[in-house]
C-alpha positions in Angstrom: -174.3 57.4 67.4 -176.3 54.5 67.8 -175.4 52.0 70.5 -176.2 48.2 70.3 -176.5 45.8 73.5 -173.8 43.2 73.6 -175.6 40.2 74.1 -178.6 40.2 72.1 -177.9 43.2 69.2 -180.8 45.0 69.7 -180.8 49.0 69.6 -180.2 50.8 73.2 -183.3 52.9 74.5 -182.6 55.7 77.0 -184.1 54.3 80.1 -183.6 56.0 84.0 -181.1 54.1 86.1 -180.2 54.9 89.6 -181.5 58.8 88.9 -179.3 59.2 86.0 -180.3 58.6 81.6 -178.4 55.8 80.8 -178.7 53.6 77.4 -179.9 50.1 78.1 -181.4 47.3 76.4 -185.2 46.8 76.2 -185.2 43.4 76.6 -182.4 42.3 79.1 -180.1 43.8 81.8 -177.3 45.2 79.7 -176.6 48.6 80.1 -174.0 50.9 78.9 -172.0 52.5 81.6 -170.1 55.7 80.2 -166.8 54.7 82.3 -164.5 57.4 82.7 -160.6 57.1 80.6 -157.6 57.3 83.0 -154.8 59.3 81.8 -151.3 60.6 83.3 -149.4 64.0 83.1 -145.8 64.4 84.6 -144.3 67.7 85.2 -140.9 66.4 84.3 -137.9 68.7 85.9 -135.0 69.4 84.1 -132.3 72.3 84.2 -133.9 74.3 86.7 -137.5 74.1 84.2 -139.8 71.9 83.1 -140.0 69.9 80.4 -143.1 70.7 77.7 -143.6 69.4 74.3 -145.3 71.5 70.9 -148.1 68.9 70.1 -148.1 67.7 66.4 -151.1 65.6 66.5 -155.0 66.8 67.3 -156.3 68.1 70.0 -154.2 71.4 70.2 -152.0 70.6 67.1 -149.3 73.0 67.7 -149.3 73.9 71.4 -147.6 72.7 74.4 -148.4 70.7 76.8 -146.8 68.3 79.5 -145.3 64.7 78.5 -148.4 61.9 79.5 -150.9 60.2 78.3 -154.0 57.0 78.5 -153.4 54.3 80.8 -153.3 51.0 79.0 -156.3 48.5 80.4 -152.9 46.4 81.5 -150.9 48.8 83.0 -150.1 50.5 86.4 -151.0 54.6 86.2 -146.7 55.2 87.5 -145.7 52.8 84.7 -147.9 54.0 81.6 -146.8 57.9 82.9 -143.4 57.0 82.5 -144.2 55.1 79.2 -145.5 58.1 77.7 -142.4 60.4 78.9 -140.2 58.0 76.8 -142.7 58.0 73.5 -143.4 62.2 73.9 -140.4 63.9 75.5 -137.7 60.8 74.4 -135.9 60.2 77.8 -136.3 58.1 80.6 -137.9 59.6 83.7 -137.9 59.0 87.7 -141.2 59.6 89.0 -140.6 61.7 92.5 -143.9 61.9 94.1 -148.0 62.1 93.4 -148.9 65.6 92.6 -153.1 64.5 92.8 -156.2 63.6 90.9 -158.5 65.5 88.6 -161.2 65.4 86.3 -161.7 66.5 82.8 -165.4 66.3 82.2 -166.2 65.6 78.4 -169.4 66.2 76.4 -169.3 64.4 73.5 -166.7 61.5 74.8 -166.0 59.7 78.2 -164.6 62.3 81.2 -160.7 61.7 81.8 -159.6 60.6 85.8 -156.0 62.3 85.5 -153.2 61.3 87.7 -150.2 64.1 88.0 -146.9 63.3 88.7 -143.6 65.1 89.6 -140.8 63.5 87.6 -137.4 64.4 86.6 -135.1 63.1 83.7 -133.3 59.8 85.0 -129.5 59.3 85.0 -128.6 62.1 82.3 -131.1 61.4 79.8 -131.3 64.3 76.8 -135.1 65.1 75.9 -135.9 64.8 72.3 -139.4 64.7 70.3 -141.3 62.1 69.7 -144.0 61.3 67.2 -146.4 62.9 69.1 -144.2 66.4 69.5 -143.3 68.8 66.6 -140.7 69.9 69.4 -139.6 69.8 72.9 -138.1 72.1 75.3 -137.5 73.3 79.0 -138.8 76.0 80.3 -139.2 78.3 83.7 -142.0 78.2 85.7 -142.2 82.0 85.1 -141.4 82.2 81.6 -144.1 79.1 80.3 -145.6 79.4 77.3 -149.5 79.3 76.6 -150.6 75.7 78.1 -152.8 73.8 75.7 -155.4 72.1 78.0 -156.9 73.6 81.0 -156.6 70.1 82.6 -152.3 70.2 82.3 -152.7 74.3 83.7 -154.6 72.6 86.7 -151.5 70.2 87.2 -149.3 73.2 87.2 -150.6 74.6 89.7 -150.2 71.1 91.8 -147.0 71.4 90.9 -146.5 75.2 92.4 -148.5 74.2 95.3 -146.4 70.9 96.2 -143.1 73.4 96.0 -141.3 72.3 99.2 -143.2 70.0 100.6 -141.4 66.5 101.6 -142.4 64.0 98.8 -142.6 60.3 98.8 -142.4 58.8 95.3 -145.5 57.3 94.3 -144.9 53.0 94.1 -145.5 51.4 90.7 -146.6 48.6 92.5 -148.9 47.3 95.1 -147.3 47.9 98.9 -146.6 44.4 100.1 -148.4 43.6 103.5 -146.6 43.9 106.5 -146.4 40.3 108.5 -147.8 41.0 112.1 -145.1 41.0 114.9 -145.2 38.2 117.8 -144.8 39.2 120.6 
């Protein structure tokens, strides 16, 4: 695909920037930085499972995977993760702590920064699918059924390894500073 710089329109040349092979423009400053997307994935607990949905939209039409999703430009990672429980899985969920951060290198389109998430369905909501889902459903953790992405397999196994542990819930906003104390 051929890339264009922004301010004058000319065609991007491959050119060696800070040790790496970047496309810039021959004739000014511009260069394209291939930023990493920021997704979410919540490992949503419900009736002693987890809550998966049968994807009905590419990649991995037909398989399951966990609710989540891309993190708007505008939008807090804890608040787009529990946007896309409500547009995947159809309920309302609480998010109960930070599982971690991963990467999904790409090839042929920007690498993924994903933040997991333990979650569970807030004040009796019933899961249901949503455009995105052919079907939803709850499952054991020793009863899953094939994972679709090796990324959402890496965030189960977050999950297994954060069993027990005390848990803070992760803050969908910024802590506020703490005034200093007079003595």
């Amino acid at each position: 695909m051929a890339h264009f710089c922004l301010r004058c329109g000319r065609p991007l040349v491959t050119r060696v920037i800070e040790g790496r092979e970047l496309e810039a423009c021959p004739d000014d400053d511009f260069v394209l930085w291939r930023d990493p997307k920021v997704a979410t994935a919540v490992v949503v607990e419900a009736e002693g499972g987890i809550v998966l949905g049968r994807r009905s939209i590419e990649p991995g039409y037909g398989e399951w995977c966990l609710p989540g999703g891309f993190v708007n430009h505008d939008e807090d990672p804890a608040v787009a993760a529990v946007r896309e429980c409500l547009e995947e899985i159809g309920a309302g969920v609480e998010l109960l702590e930070l599982l971690g951060v991963y990467h999904v290198a790409k090839t042929t389109a920007s690498s993924i920064v994903g933040i997991a998430y333990r979650g569970r369905l807030a004040g009796g909501a019933a899961i249901s699918a949503g455009s995105e889902m052919l079907e939803v459903g709850v499952f054991r953790l020793d009863a899953l059924p094939e994972i679709a992405f090796p990324s959402h397999r890496q965030v189960l196994t977050m999950y297994d390894g954060a069993a027990g542990r005390s848990a803070s819930p992760p803050s969908p906003t910024p802590a506020r500073p703490t005034q200093p104390r007079r003595r």
